[in-house]
matplotlib code that plots the C-alpha trace (Angstrom):
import matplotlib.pyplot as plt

x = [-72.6, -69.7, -65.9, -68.0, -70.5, -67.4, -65.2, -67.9, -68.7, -68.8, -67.6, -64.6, -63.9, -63.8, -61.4, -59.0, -59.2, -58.6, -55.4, -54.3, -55.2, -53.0, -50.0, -50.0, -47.3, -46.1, -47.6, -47.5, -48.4, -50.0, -50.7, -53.4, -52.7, -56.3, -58.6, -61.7, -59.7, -59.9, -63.9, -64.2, -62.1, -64.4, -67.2, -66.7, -64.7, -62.5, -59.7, -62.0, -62.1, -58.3, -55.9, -55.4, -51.5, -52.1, -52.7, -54.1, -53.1, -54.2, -52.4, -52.1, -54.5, -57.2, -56.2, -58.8, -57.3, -53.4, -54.3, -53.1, -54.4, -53.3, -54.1, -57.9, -57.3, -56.1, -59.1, -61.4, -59.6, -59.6, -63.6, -64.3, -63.6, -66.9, -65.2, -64.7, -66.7, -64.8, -65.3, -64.2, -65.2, -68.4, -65.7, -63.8, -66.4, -67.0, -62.6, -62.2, -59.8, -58.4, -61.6, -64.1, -65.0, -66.0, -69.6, -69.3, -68.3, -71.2, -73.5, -71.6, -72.3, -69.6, -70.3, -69.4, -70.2, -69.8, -68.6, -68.0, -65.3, -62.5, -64.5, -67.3, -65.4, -63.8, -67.0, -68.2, -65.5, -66.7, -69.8, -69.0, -66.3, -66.6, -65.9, -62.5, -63.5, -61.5, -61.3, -59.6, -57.3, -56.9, -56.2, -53.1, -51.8, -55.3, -56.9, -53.8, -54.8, -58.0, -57.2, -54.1, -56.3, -58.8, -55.3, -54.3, -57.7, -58.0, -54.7, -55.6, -58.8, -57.0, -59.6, -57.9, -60.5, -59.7, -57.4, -56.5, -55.4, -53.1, -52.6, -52.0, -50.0, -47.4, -48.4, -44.3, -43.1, -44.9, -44.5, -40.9, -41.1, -42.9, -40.9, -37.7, -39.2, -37.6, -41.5, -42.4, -44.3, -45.4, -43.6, -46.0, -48.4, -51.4, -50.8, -54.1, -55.3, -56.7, -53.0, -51.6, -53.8, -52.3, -49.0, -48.2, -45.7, -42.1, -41.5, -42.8, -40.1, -37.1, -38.7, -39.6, -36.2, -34.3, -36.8, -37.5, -41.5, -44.0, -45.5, -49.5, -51.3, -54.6, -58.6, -61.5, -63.3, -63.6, -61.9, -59.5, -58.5, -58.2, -56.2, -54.3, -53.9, -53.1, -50.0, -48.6, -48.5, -47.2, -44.5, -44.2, -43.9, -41.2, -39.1, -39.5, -40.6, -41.5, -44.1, -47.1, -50.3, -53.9, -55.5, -54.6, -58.0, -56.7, -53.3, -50.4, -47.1, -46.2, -49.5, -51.1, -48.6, -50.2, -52.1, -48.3, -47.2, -50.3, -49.2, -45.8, -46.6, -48.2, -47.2, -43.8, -42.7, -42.3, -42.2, -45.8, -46.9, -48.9, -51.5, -50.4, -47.1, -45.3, -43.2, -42.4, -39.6, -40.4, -44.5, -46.5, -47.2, -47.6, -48.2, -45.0, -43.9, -45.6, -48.6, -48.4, -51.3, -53.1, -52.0, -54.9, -52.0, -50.1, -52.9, -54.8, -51.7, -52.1, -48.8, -47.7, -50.2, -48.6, -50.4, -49.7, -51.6, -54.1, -52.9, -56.2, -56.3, -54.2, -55.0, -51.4, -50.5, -53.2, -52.2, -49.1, -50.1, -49.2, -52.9, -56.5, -59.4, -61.0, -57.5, -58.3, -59.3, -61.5, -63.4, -66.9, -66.7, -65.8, -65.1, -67.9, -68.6, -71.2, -68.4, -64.9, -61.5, -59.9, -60.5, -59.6, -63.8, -65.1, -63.8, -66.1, -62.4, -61.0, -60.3, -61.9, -65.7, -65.0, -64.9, -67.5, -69.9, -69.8, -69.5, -65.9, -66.3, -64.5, -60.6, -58.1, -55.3, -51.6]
y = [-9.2, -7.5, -9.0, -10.6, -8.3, -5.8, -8.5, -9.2, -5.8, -6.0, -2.2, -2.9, -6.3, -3.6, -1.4, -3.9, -5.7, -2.0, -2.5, -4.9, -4.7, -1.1, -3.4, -6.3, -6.1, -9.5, -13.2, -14.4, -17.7, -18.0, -20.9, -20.5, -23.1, -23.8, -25.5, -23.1, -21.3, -22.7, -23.1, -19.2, -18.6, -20.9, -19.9, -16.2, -17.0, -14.3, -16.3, -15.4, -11.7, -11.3, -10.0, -12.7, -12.4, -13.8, -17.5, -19.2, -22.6, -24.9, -26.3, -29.1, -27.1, -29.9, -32.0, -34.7, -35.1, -35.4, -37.8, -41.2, -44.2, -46.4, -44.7, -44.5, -48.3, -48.6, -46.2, -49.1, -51.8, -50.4, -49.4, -52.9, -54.4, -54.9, -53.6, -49.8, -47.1, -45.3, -41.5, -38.7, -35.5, -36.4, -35.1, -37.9, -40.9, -41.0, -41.1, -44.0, -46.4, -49.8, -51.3, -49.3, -45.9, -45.4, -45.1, -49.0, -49.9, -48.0, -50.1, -53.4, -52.7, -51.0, -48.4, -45.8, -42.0, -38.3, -36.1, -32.7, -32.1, -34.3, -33.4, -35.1, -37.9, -37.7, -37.9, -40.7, -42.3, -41.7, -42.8, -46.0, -47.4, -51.4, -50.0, -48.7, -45.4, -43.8, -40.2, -40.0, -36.7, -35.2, -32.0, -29.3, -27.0, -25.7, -28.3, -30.0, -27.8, -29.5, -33.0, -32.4, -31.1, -34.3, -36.8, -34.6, -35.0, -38.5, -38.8, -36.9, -38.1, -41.7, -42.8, -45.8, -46.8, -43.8, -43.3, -41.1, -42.3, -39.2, -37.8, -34.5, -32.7, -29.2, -26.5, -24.9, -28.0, -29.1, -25.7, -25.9, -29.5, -27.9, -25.0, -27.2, -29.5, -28.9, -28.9, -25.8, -23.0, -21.5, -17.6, -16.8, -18.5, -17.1, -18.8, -20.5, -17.8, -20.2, -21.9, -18.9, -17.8, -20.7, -21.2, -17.3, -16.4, -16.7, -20.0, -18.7, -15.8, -18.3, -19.9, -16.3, -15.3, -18.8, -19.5, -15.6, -16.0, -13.9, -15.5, -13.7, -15.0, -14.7, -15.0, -16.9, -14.0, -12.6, -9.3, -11.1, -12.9, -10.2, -8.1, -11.3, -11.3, -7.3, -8.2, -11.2, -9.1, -6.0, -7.5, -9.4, -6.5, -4.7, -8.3, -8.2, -11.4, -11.3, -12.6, -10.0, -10.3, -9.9, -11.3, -9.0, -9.5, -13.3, -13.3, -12.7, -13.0, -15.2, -16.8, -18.2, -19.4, -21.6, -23.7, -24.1, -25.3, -27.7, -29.4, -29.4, -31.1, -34.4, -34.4, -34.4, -33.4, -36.3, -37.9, -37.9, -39.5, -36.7, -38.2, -38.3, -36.4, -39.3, -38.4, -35.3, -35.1, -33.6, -32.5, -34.2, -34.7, -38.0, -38.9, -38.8, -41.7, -40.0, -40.3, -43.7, -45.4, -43.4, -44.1, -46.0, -47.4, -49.1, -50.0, -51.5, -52.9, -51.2, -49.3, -51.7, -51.3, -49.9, -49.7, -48.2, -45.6, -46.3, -44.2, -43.5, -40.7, -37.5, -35.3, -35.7, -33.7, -30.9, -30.6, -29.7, -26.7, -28.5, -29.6, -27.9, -30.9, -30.8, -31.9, -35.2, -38.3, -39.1, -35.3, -35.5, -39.0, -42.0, -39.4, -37.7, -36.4, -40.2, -41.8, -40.4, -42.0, -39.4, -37.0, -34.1, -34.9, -36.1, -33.5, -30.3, -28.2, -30.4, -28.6, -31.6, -30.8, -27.2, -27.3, -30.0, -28.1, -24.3, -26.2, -25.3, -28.8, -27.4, -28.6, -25.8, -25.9, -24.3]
z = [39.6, 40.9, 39.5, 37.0, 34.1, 33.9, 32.8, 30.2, 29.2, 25.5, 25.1, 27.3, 25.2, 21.9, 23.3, 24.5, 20.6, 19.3, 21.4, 19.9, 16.6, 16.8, 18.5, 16.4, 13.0, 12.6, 13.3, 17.7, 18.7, 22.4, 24.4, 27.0, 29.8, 31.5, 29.8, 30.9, 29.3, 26.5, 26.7, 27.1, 24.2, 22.0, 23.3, 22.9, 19.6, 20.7, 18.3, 15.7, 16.2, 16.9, 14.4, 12.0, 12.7, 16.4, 16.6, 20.1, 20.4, 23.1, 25.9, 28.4, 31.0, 31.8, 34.9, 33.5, 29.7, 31.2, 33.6, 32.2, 31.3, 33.2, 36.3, 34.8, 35.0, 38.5, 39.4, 37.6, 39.6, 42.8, 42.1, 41.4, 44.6, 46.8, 49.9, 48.2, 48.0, 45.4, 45.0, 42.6, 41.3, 38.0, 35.4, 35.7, 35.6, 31.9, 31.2, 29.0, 30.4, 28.2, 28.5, 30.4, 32.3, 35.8, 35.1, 33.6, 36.7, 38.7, 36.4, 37.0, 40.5, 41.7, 44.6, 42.8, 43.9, 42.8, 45.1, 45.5, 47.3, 49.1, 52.6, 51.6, 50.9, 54.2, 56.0, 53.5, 55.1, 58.6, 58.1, 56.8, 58.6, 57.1, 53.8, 52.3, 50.8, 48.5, 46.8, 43.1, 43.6, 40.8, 39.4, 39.1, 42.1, 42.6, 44.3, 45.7, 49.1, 49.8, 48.9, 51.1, 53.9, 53.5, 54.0, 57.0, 58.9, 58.3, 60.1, 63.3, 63.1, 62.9, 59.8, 58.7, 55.7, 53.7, 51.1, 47.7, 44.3, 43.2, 40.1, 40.4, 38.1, 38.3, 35.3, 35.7, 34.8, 31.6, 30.5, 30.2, 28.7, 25.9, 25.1, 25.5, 23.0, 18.8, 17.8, 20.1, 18.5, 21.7, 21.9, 25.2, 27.9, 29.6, 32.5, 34.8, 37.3, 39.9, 39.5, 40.2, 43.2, 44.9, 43.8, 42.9, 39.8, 41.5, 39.4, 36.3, 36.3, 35.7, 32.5, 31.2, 31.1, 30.3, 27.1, 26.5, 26.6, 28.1, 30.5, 31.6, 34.9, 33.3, 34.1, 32.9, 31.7, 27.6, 28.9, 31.3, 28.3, 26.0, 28.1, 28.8, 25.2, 25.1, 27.6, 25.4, 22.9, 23.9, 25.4, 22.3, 20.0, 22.2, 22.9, 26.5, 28.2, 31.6, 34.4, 34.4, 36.6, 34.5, 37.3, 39.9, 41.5, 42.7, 42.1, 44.4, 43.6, 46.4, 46.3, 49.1, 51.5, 54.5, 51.0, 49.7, 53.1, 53.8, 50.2, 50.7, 54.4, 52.6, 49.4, 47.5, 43.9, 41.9, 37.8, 36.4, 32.7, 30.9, 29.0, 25.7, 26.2, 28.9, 31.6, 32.9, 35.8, 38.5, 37.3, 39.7, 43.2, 45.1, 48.8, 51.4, 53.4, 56.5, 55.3, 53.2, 55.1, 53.2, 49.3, 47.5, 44.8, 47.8, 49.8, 46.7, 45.3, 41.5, 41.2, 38.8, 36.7, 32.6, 29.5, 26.4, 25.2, 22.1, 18.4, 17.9, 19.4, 18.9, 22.0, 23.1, 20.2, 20.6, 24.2, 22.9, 20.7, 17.4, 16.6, 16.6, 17.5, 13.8, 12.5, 13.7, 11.7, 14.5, 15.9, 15.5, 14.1, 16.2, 18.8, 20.3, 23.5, 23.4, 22.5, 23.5, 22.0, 24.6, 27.8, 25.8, 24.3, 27.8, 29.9, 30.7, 30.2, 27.4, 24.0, 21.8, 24.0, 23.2, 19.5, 19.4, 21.3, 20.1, 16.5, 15.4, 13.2, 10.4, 9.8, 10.8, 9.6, 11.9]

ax = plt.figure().add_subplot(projection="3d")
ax.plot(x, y, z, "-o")
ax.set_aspect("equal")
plt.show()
């Protein structure tokens, strides 16, 4: 298949490693930012066949495992009520809340209902019009477009019985929180393609230059990521540290402008809690004032809704580089993918599933 076997080729995966292996004189630590990401790398166990010298640490890349708790909860609560039909993408129905998942409330009796896209939700909505349906928005840049479109047509199509419950989250941001932080090991980011397809790399260039980081726009793919990699590390090696596009194939450097604009038109920036990490200024986005009718958290009454999040689990502390899964206490234990403590294990892009599935069970040490 054509943009896909070449960046799988095994002979083209050999000569990039040769690359690097010939590069590589002293130890680099890189954080890849997407979680299916993540998954590739595991799965491929291209950390296993780099040079020894170059570590690959994990970062906060899986819109599902930074989503907080307490908005799990106010999902629950709003999902409760026999008036809603409550919708939202199957990765996010098994999230543990304080007490319960989504999928306990689906067998409490809860209408419940896996969707697959924010349209289909929309015309959910449509077709039920004594019901309040609502769609559970969550995710980074890259699907801020479509559930900003599905707000935008309820509102000229004047559908007052749907609604979103927001949690979307801003990459740039968290990014800088963690290099800003006196833990940070991170020295250069393969940055999420499909973020960058939307959003571009213009606000990546500032943080390259004020932390002095390589910063990759990478893809998905075993030789997308080891010529991701290749880049880090060249720049690395000659103490540059600058935005460079891997993904060329997607990625513009102004992105895609009329997706910006249609975010920018209902949402605005604003603080979000990072599961596990807390507040980030200015990382999230939530729903403008022009568009409020359509906020689940004010129409539902929920905003007010804190908890504290449970010590059990240390996937705040993996999200942040400083931790591989088998490290904790629980991985594998307690915490399975049948019995998650965290998102990071019930998440299809969350680090804790990866290890746990492709058997990395042994404790790693950083």
């Amino acid at each position: 298949m054509k943009y896909l076997d070449e960046f799988r080729n095994p002979d083209l995966a050999q000569t990039i490693l040769s690359r690097i292996r010939s590069l590589t004189t002293r130890p680099w630590v890189i954080m890849e930012i997407c979680g299916g990401q993540t998954h590739s790398i595991i799965r491929n166990g291209i950390d296993q066949i780099l040079p020894e010298e170059i570590e690959l640490v994990h970062g906060p890349g899986c819109p599902v495992c930074v989503t907080p708790l307490e908005t799990i909860d106010k999902a629950i609560a709003i999902a409760g009520r026999p008036d809603v039909i409550f919708t939202s993408f199957g990765d996010m129905l098994r999230v543990p809340g304080s007490h319960k998942d989504l999928l306990m409330v689906k067998s409490e009796g809860g209408d419940v209902r896996t969707v697959y896209s924010p349209l289909e939700a929309l015309q959910i909505a449509r077709e039920n019009p004594h019901k309040e349906v609502v769609f559970f928005a969550v995710g980074f840049e890259t699907t801020a477009p479509g559930n900003a479109m599905a707000i935008h047509r309820a509102q000229q199509e004047g559908l007052t019985n749907f609604s979103e419950l927001v949690s979307h989250v801003l990459v740039p941001p968290a990014m800088e929180a963690l290099l800003s932080s006196p833990h940070n090991r991170v020295q250069a980011y393969l940055a999420a393609g499909h973020v960058c397809t939307i959003m571009g790399w213009e606000e990546y260039e500032p943080i390259a230059r004020k932390y002095q980081v390589p910063i990759i726009p990478t893809g998905f793919e075993p030789v997308d990521i080891l010529e991701g990699i290749y880049l880090a590390v060249r720049q690395l090696e000659t103490g540059r540290h600058e935005v460079e596009n891997q993904y060329a194939r997607s990625v513009r450097r102004e992105g895609n402008r009329p997706a910006q604009e249609l975010v920018a038109r209902v949402y605005e920036i604003a603080p979000r809690k990072w599961r596990g990490i807390g507040e980030i200024p200015a990382s999230g986005l939530r729903i403008r004032d022009a568009y409020a009718a359509f906020d689940a958290e004010k129409k539902f009454f929920v905003d007010d809704i804190q908890v504290q999040e449970p010590e059990t689990c240390i996937s705040g502390v993996i999200l942040q580089g400083l931790k591989k899964p088998p490290q904790c206490p629980a991985f594998g234990k307690e915490c399975t993918p049948q019995t998650p403590l965290g998102a990071t294990m019930v998440s299809s892009e969350g680090a804790c599933a990866a290890y746990y599935r492709y058997q990395r069970l042994a404790p790693e040490t950083v």
